[in-house]
Backbone bond lengths (Angstrom), bond angles and torsions (degrees), N, CA, C in turn:
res aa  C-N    CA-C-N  psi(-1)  N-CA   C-N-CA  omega(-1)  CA-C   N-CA-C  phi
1 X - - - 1.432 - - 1.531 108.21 -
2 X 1.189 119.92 120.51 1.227 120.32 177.66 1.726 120.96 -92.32
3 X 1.243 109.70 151.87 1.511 125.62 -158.26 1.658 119.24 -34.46
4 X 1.372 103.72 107.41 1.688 100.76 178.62 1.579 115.64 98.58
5 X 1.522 117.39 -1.77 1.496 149.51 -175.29 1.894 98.84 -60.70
6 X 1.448 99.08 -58.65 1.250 108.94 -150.12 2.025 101.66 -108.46
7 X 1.242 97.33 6.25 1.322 106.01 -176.12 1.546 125.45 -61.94
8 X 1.444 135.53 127.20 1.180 116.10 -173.84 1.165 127.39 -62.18
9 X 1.076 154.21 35.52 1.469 167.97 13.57 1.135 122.34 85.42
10 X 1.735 91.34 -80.07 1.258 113.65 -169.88 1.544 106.03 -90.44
11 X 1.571 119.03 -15.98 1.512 123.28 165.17 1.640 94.68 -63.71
12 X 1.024 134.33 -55.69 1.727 145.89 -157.34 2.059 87.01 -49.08
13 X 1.182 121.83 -70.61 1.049 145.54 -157.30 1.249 104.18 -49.41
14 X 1.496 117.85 -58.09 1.336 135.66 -165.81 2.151 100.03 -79.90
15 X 0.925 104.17 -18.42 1.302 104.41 -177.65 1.523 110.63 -100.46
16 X 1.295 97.76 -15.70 1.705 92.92 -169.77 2.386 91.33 -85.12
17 X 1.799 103.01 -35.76 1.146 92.40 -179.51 1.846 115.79 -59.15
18 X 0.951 121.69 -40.01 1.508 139.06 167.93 1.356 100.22 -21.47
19 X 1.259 103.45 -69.86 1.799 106.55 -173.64 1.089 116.81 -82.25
20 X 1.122 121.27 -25.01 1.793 114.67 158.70 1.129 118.47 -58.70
21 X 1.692 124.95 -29.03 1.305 123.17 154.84 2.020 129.90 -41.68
22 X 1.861 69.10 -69.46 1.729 85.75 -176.28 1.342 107.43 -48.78
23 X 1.512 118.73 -43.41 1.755 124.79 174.95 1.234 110.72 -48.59
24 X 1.494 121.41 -46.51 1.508 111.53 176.15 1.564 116.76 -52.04
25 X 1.721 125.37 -34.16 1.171 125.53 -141.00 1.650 100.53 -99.15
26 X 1.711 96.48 -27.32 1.571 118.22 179.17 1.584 102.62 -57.16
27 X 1.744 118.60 -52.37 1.451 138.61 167.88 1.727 110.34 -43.84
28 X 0.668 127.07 -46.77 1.294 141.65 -178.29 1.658 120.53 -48.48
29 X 1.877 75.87 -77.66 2.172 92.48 171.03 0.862 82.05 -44.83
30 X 1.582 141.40 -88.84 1.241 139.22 -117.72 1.768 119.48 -65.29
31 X 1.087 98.95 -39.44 1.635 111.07 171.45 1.328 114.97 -75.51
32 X 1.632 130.74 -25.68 1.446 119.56 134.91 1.137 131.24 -75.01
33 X 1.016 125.31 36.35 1.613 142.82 172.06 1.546 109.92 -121.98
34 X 1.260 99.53 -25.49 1.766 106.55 177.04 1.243 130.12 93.18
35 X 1.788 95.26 3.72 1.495 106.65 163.99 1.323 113.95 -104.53
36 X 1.657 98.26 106.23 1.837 102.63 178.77 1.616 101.63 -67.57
37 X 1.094 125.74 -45.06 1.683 144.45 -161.52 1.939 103.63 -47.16
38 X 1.182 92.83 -30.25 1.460 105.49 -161.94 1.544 87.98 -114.65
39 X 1.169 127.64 -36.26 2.113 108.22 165.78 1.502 107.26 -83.39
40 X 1.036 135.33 -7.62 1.494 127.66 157.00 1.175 121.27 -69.66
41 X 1.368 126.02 -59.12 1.938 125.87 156.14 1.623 98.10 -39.32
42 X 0.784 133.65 -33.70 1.588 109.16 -143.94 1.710 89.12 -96.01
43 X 1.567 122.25 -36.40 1.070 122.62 174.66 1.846 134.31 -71.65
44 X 1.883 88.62 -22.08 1.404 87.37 174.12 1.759 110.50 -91.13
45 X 1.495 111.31 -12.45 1.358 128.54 171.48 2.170 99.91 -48.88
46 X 1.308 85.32 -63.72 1.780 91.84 175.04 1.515 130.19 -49.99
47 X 1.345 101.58 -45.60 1.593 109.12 165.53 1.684 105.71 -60.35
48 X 1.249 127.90 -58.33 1.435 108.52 162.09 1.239 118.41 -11.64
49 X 2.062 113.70 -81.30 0.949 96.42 -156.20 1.423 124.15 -77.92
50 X 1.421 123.52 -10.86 1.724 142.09 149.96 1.691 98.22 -19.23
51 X 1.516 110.39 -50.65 1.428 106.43 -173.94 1.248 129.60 -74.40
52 X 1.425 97.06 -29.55 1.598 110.45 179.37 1.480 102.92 -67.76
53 X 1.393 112.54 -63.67 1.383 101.53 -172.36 1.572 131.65 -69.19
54 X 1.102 100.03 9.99 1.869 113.41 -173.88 1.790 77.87 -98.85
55 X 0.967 119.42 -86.58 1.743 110.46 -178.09 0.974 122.27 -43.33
56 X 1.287 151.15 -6.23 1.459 172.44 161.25 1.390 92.88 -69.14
57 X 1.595 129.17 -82.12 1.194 137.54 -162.71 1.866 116.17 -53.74
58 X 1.082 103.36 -27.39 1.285 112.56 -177.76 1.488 125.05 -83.03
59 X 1.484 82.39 -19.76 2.424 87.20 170.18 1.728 95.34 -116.66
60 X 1.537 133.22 39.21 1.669 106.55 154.32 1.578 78.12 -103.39
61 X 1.439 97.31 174.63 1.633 132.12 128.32 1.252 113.99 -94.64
62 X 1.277 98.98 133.04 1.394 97.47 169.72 1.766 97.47 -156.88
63 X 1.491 130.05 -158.62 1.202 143.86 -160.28 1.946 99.12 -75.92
64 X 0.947 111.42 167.31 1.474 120.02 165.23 1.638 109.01 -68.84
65 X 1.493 89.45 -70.42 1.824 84.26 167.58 1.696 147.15 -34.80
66 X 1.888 98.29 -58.36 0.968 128.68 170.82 1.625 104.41 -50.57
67 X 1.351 122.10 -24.57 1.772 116.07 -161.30 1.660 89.81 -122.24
68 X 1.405 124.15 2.43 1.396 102.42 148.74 1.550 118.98 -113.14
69 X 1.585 125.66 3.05 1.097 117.24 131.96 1.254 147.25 -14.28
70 X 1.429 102.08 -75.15 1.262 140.95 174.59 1.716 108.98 -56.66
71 X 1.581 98.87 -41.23 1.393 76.04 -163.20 1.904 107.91 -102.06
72 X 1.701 98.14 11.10 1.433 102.15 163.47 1.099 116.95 -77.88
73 X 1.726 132.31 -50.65 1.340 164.32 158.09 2.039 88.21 -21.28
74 X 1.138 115.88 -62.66 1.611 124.16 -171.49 1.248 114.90 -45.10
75 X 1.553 96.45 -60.34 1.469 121.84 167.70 1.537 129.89 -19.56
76 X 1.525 93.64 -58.07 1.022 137.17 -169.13 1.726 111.12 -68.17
77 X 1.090 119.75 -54.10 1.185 127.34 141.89 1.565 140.22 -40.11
78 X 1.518 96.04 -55.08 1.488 90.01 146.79 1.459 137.18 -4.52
79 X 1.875 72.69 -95.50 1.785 109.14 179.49 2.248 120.89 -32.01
80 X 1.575 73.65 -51.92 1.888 87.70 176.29 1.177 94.69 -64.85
81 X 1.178 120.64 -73.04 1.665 109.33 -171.98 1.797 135.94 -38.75
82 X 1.532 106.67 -36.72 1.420 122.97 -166.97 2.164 73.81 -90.21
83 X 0.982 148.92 22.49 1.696 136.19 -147.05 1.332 80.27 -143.15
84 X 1.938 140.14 -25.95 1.101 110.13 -139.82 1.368 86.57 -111.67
């Protein structure tokens, strides 16, 4: 593992994208369920964490790799989000 890889940091980052995921998917059911009220929280819940980890990402050091990971993985989140 190279320097700053395994840092809690960069665990923070990778976990906060996780649930911005799962938040998207939580948003989802829910709006095929027919509760927009409850996929709107769940989606602006995600943009939160979109925020956290974009400000998060910008104060580690970490690897070259490791920080374009991260910032594809981010991306990525984005995308679902600006999608939902």
């Amino acid at each position: 593992m190279k320097k700053g890889e395994g840092s809690a940091k960069v665990q923070f980052i990778r976990c906060e994208l996780e649930l911005g995921l799962t938040l998207v998917q939580l948003a989802r059911a829910e709006r095929n369920n027919g509760n927009t009220e409850a996929a709107e929280q769940a989606i602006a819940r995600a943009r939160t964490v979109l925020g956290n980890a974009q400000h998060f990402l910008g104060l580690i050091k970490t690897s070259a790799g490791m920080r374009t990971e991260l910032h594809r993985k981010l991306e990525y989140l984005h995308l679902v989000i600006d999608s939902f």
